[in-house]
Each structure stands twice: as structure tokens, then as C-alpha cells.
MITORLUM-938300 format. One record per residue (C-alpha): x, y, z; residue in one letter. Coordinates in steps of 0.02 Angstrom, whole numbers, plus 50000, padded with zeros to 5 digits. Layout:
// MITORLUM-938300
(gudo (X,Y,Z),A) ...
***
This chain:
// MITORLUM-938300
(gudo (49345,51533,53862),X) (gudo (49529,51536,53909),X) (gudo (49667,51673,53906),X) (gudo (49833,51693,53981),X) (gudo (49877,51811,54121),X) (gudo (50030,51846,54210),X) (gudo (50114,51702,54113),X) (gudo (49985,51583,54211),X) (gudo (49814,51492,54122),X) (gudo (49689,51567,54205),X) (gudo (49523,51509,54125),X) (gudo (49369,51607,54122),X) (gudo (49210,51521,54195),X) (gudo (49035,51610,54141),X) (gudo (48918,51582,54290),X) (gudo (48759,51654,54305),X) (gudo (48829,51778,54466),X) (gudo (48954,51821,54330),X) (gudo (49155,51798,54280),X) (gudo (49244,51679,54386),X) (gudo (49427,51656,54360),X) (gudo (49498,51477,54371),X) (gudo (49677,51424,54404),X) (gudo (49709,51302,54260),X) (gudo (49836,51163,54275),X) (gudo (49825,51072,54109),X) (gudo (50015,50997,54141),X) (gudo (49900,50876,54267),X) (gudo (49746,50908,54171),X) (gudo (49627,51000,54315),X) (gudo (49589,51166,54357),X) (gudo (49579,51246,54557),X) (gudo (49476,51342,54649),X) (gudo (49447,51411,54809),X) (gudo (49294,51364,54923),X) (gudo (49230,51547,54882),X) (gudo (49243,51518,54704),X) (gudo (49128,51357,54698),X) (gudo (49012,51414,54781),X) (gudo (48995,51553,54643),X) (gudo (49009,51422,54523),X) (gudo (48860,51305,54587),X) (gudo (48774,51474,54657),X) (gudo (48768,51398,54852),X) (gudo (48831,51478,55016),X) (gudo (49011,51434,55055),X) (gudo (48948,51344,55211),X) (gudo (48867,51221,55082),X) (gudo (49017,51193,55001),X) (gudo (49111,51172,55169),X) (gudo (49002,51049,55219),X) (gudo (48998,50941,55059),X) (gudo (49190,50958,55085),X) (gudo (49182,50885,55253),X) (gudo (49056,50723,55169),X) (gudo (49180,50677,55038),X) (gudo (49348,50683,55137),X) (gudo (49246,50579,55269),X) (gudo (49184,50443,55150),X) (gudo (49336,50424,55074),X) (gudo (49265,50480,54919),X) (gudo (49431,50568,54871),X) (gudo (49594,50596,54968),X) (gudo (49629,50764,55014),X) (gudo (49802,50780,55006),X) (gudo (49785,50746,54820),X) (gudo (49644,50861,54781),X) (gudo (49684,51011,54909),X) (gudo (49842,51146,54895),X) (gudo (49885,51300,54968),X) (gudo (49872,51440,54854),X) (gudo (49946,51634,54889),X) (gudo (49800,51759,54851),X) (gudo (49874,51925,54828),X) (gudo (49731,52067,54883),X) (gudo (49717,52255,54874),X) (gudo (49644,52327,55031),X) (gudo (49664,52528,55077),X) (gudo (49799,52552,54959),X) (gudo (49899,52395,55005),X) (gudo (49939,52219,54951),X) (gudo (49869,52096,55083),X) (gudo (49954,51927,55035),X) (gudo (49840,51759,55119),X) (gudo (49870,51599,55131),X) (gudo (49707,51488,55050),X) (gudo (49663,51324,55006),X) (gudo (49590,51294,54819),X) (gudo (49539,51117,54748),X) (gudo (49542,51031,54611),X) (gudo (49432,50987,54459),X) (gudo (49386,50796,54549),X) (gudo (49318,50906,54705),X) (gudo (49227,51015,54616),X) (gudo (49139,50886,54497),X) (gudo (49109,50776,54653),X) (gudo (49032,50941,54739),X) (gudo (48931,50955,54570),X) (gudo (48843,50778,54583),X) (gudo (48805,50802,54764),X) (gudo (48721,50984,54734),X) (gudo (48639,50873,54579),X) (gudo (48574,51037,54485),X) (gudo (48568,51095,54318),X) (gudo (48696,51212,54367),X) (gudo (48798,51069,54419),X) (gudo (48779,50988,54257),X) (gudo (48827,51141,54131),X) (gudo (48962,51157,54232),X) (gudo (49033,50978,54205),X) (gudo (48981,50995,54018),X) (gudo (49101,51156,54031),X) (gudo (49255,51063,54119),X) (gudo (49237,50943,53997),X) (gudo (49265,51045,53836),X) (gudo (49363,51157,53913),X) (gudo (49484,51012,53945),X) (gudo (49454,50924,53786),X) (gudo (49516,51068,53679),X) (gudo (49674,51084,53769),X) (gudo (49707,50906,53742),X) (gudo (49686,50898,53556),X) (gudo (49765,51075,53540),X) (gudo (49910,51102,53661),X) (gudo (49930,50940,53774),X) (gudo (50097,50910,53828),X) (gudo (50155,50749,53897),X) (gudo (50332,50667,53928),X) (gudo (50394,50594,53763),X) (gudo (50523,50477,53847),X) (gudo (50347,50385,53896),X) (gudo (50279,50346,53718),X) (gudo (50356,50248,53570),X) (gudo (50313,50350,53416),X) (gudo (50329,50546,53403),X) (gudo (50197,50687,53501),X) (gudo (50108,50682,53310),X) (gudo (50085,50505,53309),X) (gudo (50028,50479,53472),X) (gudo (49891,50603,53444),X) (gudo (49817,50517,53289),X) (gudo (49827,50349,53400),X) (gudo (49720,50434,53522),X) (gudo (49587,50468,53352),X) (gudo (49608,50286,53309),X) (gudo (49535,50234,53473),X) (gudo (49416,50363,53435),X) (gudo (49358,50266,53279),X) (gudo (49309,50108,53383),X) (gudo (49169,50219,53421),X) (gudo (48989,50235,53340),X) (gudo (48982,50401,53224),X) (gudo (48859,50477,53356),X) (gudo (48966,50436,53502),X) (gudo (49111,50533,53586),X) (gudo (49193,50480,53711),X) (gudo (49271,50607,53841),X) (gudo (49471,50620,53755),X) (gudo (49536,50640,53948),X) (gudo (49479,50455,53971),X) (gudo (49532,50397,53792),X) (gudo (49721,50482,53849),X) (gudo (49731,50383,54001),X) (gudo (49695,50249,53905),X) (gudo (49833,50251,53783),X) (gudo (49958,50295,53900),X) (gudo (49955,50150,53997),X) (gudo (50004,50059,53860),X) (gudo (50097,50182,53749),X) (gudo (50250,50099,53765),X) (gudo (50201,49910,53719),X) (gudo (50104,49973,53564),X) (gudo (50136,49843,53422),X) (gudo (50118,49979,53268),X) (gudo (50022,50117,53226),X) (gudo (50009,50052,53026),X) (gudo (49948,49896,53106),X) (gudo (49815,49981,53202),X) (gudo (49758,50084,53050),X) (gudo (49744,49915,52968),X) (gudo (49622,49845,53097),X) (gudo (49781,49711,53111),X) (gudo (49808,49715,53274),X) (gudo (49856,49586,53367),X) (gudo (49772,49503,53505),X) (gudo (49947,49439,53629),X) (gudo (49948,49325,53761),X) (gudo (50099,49273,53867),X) (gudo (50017,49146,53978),X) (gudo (49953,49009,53921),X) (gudo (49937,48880,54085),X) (gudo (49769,48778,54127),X) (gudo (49673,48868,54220),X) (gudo (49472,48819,54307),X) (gudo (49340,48951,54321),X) (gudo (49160,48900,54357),X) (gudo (49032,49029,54317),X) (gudo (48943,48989,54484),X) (gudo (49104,49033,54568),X) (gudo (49112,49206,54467),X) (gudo (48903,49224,54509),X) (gudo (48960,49211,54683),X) (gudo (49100,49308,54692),X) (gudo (48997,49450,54630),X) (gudo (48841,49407,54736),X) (gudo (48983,49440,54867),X) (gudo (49026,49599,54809),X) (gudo (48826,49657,54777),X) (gudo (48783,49597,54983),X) (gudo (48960,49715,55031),X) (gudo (48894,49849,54923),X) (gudo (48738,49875,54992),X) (gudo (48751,49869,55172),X) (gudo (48872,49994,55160),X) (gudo (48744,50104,55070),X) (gudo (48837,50109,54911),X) (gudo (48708,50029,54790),X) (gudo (48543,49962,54794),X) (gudo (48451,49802,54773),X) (gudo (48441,49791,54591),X) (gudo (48630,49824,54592),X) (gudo (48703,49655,54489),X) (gudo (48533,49554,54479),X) (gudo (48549,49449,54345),X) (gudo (48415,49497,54195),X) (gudo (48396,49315,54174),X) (gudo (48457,49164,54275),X) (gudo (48605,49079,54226),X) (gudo (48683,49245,54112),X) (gudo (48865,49254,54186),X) (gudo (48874,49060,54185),X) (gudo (48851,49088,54012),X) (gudo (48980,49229,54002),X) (gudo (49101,49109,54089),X) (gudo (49056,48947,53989),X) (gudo (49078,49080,53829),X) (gudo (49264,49098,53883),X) (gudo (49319,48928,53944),X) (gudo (49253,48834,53794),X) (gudo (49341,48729,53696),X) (gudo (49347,48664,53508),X) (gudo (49414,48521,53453),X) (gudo (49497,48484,53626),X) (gudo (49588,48656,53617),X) (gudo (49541,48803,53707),X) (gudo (49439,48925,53588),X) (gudo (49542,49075,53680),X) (gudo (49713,49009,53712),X) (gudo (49797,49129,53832),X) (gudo (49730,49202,53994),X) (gudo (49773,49370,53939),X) (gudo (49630,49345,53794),X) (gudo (49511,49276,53922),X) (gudo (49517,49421,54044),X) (gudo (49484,49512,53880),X) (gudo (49327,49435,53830),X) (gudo (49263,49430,53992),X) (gudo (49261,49611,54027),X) (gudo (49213,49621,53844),X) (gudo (49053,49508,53873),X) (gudo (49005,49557,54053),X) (gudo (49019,49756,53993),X) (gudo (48923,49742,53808),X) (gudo (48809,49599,53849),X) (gudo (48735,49689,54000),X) (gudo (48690,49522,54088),X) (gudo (48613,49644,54233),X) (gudo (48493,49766,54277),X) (gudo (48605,49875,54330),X) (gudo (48773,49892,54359),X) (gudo (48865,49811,54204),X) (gudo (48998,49912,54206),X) (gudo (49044,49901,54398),X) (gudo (49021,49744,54384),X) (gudo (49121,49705,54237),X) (gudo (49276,49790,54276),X) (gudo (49255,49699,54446),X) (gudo (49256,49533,54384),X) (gudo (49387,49591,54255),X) (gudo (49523,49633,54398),X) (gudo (49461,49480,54515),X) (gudo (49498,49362,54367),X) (gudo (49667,49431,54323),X) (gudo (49710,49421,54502),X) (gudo (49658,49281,54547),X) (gudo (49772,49203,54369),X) (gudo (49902,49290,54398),X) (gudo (49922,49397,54242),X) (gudo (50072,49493,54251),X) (gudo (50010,49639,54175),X) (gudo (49904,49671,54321),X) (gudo (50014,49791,54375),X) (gudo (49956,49903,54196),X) (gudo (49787,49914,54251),X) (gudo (49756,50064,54383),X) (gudo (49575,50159,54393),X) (gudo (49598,50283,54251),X) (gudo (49645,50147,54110),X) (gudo (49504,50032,54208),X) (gudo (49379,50155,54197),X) (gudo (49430,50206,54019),X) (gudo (49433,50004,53952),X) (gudo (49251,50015,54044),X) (gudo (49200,50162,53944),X) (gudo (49265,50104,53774),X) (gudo (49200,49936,53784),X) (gudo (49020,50014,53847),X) (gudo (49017,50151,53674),X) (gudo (49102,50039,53569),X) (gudo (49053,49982,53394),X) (gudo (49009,49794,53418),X) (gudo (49083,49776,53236),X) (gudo (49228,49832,53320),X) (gudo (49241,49699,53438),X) (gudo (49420,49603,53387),X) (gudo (49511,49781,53412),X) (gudo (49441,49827,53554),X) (gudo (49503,49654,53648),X) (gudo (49666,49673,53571),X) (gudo (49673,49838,53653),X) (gudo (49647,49747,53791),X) (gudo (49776,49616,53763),X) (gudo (49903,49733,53755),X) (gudo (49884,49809,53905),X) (gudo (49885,49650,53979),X) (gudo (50050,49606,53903),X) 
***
């Protein structure tokens, strides 16, 4: 439930102590709140929240001059306005508080932020126009094509799907294209290039070992379901036909390989992490220019898509890709 007050979004959380009112912020797409007002929200003290503060600023989990603001709190006591300096948070702190209290209440409340956000996007989003290449009507319907790469019965969060398209807003090749399932898969560079998968298997055994004595996974973290599955991955991408390459440019490479390594799940567990790992490793270590496209939101988002998407879908979804790259 939303509603406007003052001229400001304030939006109306129902938690089971009763009415809490939120500071939206859907310009940057979060909501604050004071330390008082999650710990309403997750029903804990506010000493539990202040020490799951203290955990995530000291694990670098997030960085708290990003997620942290002073706020004025205007207050009537005896008849006068008391005006105090507080600090509120954002909606990344107070998820991040949610999966360390790990509760149900943790969990409706996500489910909440997440359809609370999700209407505003498809109803009243604003973004900088300068940014995208069509018109605000266009770009919307874009965001439902990437939609469609998705199973009937899946949907994937429309924050992530956002972040996703405008990365690469501004290089899209044509909406009638898209609608045509013509897009293009593009690839600038086209050099010879050597990739073992024994040297990818190790690079990620490297990662797994880093991983876990820091206490950030566990042992079944990247162990391969059966031996020899990302040399296959890698022999899948660096084959050739008729003396040619079977994927000509680089660009298309990095493509399939996040593309195999995500929906082949090669793993126990972590084929996601582990995808978008080898993903960034391999465009690095190529030198695709479009490196500098990929950041963690439109990372996490290509993740996501590839994970839920429609295998049928497949030669979109690593155009997508592609163009990202470009």
C-alpha cells in the first residue's frame, strides 16, 4: 500500500506490531528506514538490528556510505517540535538484515519490497531519456520482451530485468527486430584466441579453495557433477567445423559460455556464481572491450535470465548477451 504525504512517497508497511511508514525513493528505486523502524519491521530489539548493522559494514557485505543517510525527524514533545538528526537505511540493508534474521517475517517482508517496487516500475518509473534510444513507451515494452524469454510460470523480479536493459539501452539494434526473434548475435573481435578447459577447471578450483577458507561457501561449492563437465563446456565453445571456428567472435564465446556453465548446471552447487565468474574471467582475460558494460546489476541480471530462461529461447538470450558485449 502506498500514498502520498506532504508531497513525499511515504509507503505504508503492514507489520504484525502494526503501520510502519517508509520513506520511499523510487527515483533510485529503494525505500529508508530508521534502525527503530526495522526492528518493527522484523519484530527484534533495536540492539539486534544494531548489531547485524555492525556484521555487515564489517564484512564488507555492503558499503555504508551508500546505504546510510541522515534523515531530519521532526517530533512533537510537550507542545513543541523537537527536530533530530537520524540515520535511516536503505532497502539493500534491510533485505541483508532480513536474510540474517532468516524468518518468515523476513521473508514476507522481501516478498513485500518486491511488489511494492515492481508496481512502481511498470506504473510510474521514471528514468533519464537522454540514456535510451527509443521513447519511455518503447522502452517499457522492451523490458516485456525480455520478459517473454521467460517460461509462462516464471517471473522474473522487473528491478533486475531494468538493470538489465539499461546497460545496453543505447546499443539496442531494433525493437521490430527483437519482436521478430531477429536479433542479432554481434561480435567485434574476431582474433585467435587458446582456452583449455583444464585451465578454466582450474581457475575455478582456484576460486572454490579462496571461497571457502574465507568462510564464504562450502565444500560442495563448484564440484563438478561429473568429471570432465566444464572441459566439455570449453571444448563446446572452441570447436571448430570445417577448419572455421563454429562461434566466430569472442564476444559470442563469452556468450555461450555463461550460457552453458549457467543452464547446463555442470555443478552441485553454485552454477550461477560460478558462471558469471568464469563469464568475467574469460572476457578479461580476451580483452573484450565491452567489459567495461558489465557491472554487478546487469551481471547478476544476465545470471538470472539465463538461469529462468526458456531453453527454446536460447539464440535471443546470447544475442542479448552479444550486445552488451558490443
Amino acid at each position: 500500500m502506498k500514498k502520498i504525504k506532504n508531497n513525499k512517497q511515504i509507503v505504508i508497511y503492514q507489520a504484525k506490531s502494526g503501520n510502519i511508514e517508509l520513506r520511499g525513493d523510487f527515483d533510485k528505486e529503494t525505500i529508508w528506514a530508521s534502525q527503530a523502524e526495522i526492528a518493527k519491521i522484523f519484530s527484534v530489539t533495536p540492539q539486534n538490528i544494531t548489531l547485524h548493522l555492525r556484521n555487515i559494514f564489517k564484512d564488507n557485505e555492503l558499503d555504508i556510505k551508500s546505504t546510510c543517510k541522515e534523515s531530519l525527524q521532526v517530533q512533537k514533545e510537550g507542545g513543541r517540535e523537537i527536530k533530530r538528526k537520524i540515520k535511516v537505511y536503505n532497502l539493500d540493508i534491510i533485505i541483508a538484515i532480513g536474510y540474517r534474521i532468516n524468518s518468515v517475517v523476513g521473508t514476507k517482508f522481501r516478498q513485500w519490497a518486491t511488489k511494492t517496487l515492481r508496481e512502481h516500475l511498470l506504473k510510474g518509473y521514471t528514468i533519464n531519456r537522454k540514456r535510451i534510444s527509443q521513447n519511455y513507451d518503447e522502452f517499457m515494452k522492451t523490458v516485456n520482451d525480455v520478459q517473454m524469454l521467460l517460461p509462462e510460470h516464471i517471473t522474473l523480479d522487473p528491478k533486475a530485468v531494468l538493470e538489465l536493459i539499461k546497460e545496453f539501452a543505447s546499443t539496442w539494434v531494433s525493437l521490430d527486430a527483437y519482436d521478430k526473434e531477429s536479433l542479432a548475435v554481434v561480435g567485434t573481435t574476431k582474433k585467435a584466441i587458446k582456452l583449455t578447459g583444464a585451465e578454466l577447471a582450474n581457475t575455478i578450483r582456484t576460486l572454490r579453495l579462496e571461497l571457502i577458507k574465507k568462510g564464504e561457501t562450502t565444500e560442495i561449492f563448484a564440484q563438478e557433477k561429473k568429471e570432465g563437465s566444464v572441459e566439455g563446456i570449453v571444448g563446446n565453445i572452441m570447436q571448430s567445423f570445417d577448419g572455421k571456428p563454429l562461434y566466430i567472435s569472442i564476444e559470442e564465446k563469452a556468450a555461450h559460455l555463461l550460457y552453458f556453465m549457467v543452464k547446463n548446471h555442470p555443478f552441485t552447487d553454485g552454477n550461477k556464481r560460478s558462471g558469471a565468474f568464469a563469464f568475467i574471467w574469460f572476457i578479461r582475460k580476451f580483452g573484450v572491450k565491452g567489459t567495461r558494460n558489465i557491472n554487478p546489476s546487469s551481471l547478476t541480471a544476465l545470471t538470472l535470465l539465463i538461469a529462468e530462461s526458456d531453453p527454446k529461447k536460447k539464440e535471443q538470450v546470447v544475442a542479448l548477451i552479444t550486445q552488451l558485449l558490443k
